[in-house]
Every structure is written in structure tokens, then in C-alpha cells.
C-alpha positions in Angstrom: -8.3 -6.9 -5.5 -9.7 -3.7 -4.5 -8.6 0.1 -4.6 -9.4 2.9 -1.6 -9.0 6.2 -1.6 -7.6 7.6 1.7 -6.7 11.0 3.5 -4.6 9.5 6.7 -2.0 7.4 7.7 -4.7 6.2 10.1 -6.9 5.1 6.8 -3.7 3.3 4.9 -3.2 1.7 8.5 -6.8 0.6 8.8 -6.3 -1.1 5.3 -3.3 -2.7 6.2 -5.0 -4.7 9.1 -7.6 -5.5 7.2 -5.5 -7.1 4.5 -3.5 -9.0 7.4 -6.5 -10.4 8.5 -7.5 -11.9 5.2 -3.9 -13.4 4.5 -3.9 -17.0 4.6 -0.7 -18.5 6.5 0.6 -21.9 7.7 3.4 -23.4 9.7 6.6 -24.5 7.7 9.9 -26.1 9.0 11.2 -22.8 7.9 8.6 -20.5 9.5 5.8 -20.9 11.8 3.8 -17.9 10.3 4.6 -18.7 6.9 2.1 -16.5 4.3 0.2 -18.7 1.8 -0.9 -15.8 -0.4 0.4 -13.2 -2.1 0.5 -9.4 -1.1 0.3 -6.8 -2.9 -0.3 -3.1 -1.4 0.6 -0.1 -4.1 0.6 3.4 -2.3 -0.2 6.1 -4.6 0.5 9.7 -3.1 -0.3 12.9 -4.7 0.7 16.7 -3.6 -1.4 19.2 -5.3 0.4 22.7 -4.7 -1.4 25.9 -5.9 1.2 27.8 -8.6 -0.4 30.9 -7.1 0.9 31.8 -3.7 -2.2 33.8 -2.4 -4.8 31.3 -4.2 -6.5 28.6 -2.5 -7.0 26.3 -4.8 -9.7 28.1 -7.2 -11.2 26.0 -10.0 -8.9 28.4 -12.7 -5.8 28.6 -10.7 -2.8 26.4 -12.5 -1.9 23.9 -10.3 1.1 21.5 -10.1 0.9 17.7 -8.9 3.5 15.3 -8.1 3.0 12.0 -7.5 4.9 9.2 -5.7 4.4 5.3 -6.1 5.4 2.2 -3.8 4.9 -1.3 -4.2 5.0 -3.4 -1.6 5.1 -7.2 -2.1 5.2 -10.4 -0.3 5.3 -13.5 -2.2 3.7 -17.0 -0.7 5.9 -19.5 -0.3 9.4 -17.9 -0.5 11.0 -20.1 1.6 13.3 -22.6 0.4 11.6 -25.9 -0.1 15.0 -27.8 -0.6 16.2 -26.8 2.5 13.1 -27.7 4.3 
């Protein structure tokens, strides 16, 4: 498990690929690229917004942040073994 901190989409994409490669899959009677491990990629996105129109950001200016979450998950083995 690991945790980046990024400032593009290109970085989360960069990550994504990189997790891809490490993913361990297998072929199933169900699914010839069937994942063997578990996924999990949490994006975490914060907006800081200055309170102060004409500030840019000074250390003393009151600020407001939001933040936004998703989880994104991919369970090994989901398929269904009876039916296989």
C-alpha cells in the first residue's frame, strides 16, 4: 500500500498504470483477464479557495477547503465459481 501526492490528471494516470502493471491476473472459464488481487485506489481532492477576493493566498488570509473522496475497488475473484 502506498499514498502519492499529485498535481495532474497526468500524475493520477501515471499511478494508475503503474498499479495495472503490478495486478496479478489469470484466465478463468468466466474471463480470460480475470484479476487475482484486489484494487484499491482512493482519490482524495482538495480545493483551497482564498475568502479574500484580491488575496493570493497569504499565510493570514482565511481560507476555505473542500474536499471530495472516491473509492474505487476491484475485488479478485468475483466471478461466480458455481457457474464456472
Amino acid at each position: 500500500m502506498s499514498e502519492w501526492a499529485v498535481r495532474s490528471p497526468n500524475e493520477v494516470y501515471a499511478l494508475m498504470q503503474k498499479g495495472a502493471q503490478c495486478r496479478a491476473t489469470a484466465t478463468t472459464k468466466m474471463n480470460d483477464l480475470s484479476s487475482r488481487s484486489h484494487a484499491v485506489f482512493i482519490i482524495i481532492v482538495e480545493q483551497m479557495t482564498s475568502l479574500n477576493r484580491n488575496d493570493n493566498y497569504k499565510d493570514d488570509t482565511p481560507k476555505q477547503i473542500r474536499v471530495g473522496k472516491l473509492n474505487l475497488v476491484d475485488l479478485a475473484g468475483s466471478e461466480r465459481v458455481r457457474v464456472t
